[in-house]
C-alpha positions as CSV (number, residue, x, y, z in Angstrom):
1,X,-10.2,-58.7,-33.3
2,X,-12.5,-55.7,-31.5
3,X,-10.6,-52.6,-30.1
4,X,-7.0,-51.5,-30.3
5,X,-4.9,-50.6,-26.9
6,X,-5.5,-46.5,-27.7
7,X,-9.3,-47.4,-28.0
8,X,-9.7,-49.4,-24.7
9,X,-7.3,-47.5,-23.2
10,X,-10.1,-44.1,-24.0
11,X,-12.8,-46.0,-23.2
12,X,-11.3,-46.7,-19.4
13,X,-10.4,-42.7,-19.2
14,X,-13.8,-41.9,-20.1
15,X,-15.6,-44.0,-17.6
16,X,-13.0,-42.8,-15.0
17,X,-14.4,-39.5,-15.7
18,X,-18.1,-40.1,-15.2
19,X,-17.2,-41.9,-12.2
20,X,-15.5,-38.9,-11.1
21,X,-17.8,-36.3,-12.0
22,X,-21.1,-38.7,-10.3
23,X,-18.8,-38.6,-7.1
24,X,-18.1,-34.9,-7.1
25,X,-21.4,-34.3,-7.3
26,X,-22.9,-36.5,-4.6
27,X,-20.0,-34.4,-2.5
28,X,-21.8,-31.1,-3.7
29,X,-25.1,-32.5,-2.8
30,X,-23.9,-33.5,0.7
31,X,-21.9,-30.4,1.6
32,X,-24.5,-28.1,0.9
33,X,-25.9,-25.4,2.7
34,X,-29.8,-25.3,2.0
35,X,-32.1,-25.6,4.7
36,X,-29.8,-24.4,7.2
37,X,-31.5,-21.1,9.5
38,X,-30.5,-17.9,9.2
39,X,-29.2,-18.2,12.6
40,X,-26.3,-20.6,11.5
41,X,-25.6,-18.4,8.7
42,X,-25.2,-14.8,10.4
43,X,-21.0,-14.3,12.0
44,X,-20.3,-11.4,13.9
45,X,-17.5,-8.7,14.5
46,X,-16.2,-8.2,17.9
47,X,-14.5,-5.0,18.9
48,X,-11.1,-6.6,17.9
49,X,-12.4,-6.6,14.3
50,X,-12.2,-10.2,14.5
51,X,-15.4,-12.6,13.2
52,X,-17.4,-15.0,16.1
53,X,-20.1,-16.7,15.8
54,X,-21.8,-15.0,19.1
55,X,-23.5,-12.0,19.3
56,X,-21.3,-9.5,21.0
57,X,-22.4,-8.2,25.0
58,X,-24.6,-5.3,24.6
59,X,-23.8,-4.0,27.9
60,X,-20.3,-3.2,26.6
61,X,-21.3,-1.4,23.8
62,X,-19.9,2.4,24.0
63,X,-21.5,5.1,21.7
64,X,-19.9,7.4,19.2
65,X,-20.6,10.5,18.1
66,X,-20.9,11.0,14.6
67,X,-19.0,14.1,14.3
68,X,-16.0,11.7,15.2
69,X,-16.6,8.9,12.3
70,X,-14.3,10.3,9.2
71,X,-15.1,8.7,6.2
72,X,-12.4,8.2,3.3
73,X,-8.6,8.4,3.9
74,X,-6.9,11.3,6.7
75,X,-6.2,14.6,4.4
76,X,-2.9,15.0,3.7
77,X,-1.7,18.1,5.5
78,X,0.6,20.2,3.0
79,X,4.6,19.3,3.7
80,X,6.1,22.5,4.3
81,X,8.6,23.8,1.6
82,X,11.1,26.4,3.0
83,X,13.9,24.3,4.6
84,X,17.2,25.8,6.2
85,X,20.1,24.1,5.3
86,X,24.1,23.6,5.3
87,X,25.8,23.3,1.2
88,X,27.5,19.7,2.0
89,X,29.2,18.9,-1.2
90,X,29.6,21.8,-4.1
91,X,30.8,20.9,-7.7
92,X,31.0,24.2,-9.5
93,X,32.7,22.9,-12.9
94,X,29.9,20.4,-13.2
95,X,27.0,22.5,-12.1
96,X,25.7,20.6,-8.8
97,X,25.6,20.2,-5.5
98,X,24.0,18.8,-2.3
99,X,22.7,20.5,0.5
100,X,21.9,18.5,4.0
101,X,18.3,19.5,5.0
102,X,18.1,20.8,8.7
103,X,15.0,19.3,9.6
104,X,15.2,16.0,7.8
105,X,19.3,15.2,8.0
106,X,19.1,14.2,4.8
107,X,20.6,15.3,1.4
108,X,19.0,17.0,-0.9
109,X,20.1,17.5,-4.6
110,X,20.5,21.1,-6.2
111,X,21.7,22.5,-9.8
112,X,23.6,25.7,-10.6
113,X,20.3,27.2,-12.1
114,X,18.6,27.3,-8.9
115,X,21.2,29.4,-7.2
116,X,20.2,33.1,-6.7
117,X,23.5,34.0,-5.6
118,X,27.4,31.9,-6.1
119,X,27.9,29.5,-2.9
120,X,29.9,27.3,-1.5
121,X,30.9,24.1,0.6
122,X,29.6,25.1,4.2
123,X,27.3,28.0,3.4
124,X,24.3,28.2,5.6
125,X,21.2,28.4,2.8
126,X,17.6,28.1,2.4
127,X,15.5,26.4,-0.2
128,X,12.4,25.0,-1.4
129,X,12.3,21.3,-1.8
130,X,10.4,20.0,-4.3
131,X,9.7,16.2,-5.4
132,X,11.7,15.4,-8.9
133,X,11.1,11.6,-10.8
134,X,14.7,10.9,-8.8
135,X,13.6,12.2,-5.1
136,X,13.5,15.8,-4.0
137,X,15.3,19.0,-5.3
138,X,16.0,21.8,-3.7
139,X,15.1,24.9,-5.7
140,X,14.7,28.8,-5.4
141,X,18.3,28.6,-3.0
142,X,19.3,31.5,-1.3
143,X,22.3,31.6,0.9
144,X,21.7,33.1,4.6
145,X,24.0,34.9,6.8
């Protein structure tokens, strides 16, 4: 009688496997990359950024100063706050309004409780914008003559 289908059928899948694995690792043993020199190792960056595999031409090298290197990412330079502004859209039985920034064109959301003084559509004002979980605010507004 001898094997059953599943047991030949194992057998074959396990000697698929070690023929498999024998292969793969005469492919590592070919592929490798001992013994090679340092020389065909070592890649180089050209003035592009880009990697070659030649040295680059000394006699186009340029020096730099090292007060000129900045290490780190550019300082942010603080945004400037005060904005002038014209009140765009007023809603005084809700409590809200927008007023369309100067410098920027765009609109920028206020609230009742920011006002210093009652405006309304058309007033010339100016504000302090400041960055709210939905975009920027304006706050502190005071209307200008």
């Amino acid at each position: 009688m001898g094997e059953s289908f599943s047991k030949k059928d194992k057998a074959n899948k396990k000697k698929k496997d070690k023929q498999d694995k024998a292969q793969k690792m005469l492919d590592r043993k070919s592929n490798n990359n001992k013994g090679k020199g340092l020389n065909d190792m070592l890649a180089y960056v050209d003035e592009n950024g880009n990697l070659s595999s030649t040295p680059p031409n000394a006699a186009a090298r340029k020096e730099i100063a090292l007060e000129d290197i900045q290490l780190g990412a550019a300082p942010i330079q603080p945004e400037e706050t005060q904005r002038t502004g014209t009140v765009s859209f007023f809603n005084s039985t809700k409590g809200f309004g927008f007023i369309t920034d100067d410098k920027s064109g765009e609109d920028v959301f206020f609230h009742t409780n920011q006002l210093a003084q009652p405006v309304k559509e058309k007033d010339r004002v100016s504000f302090e914008r400041e960055r709210t979980p939905r975009g920027y605010s304006a706050v502190r507004v005071v209307k200008t003559k």
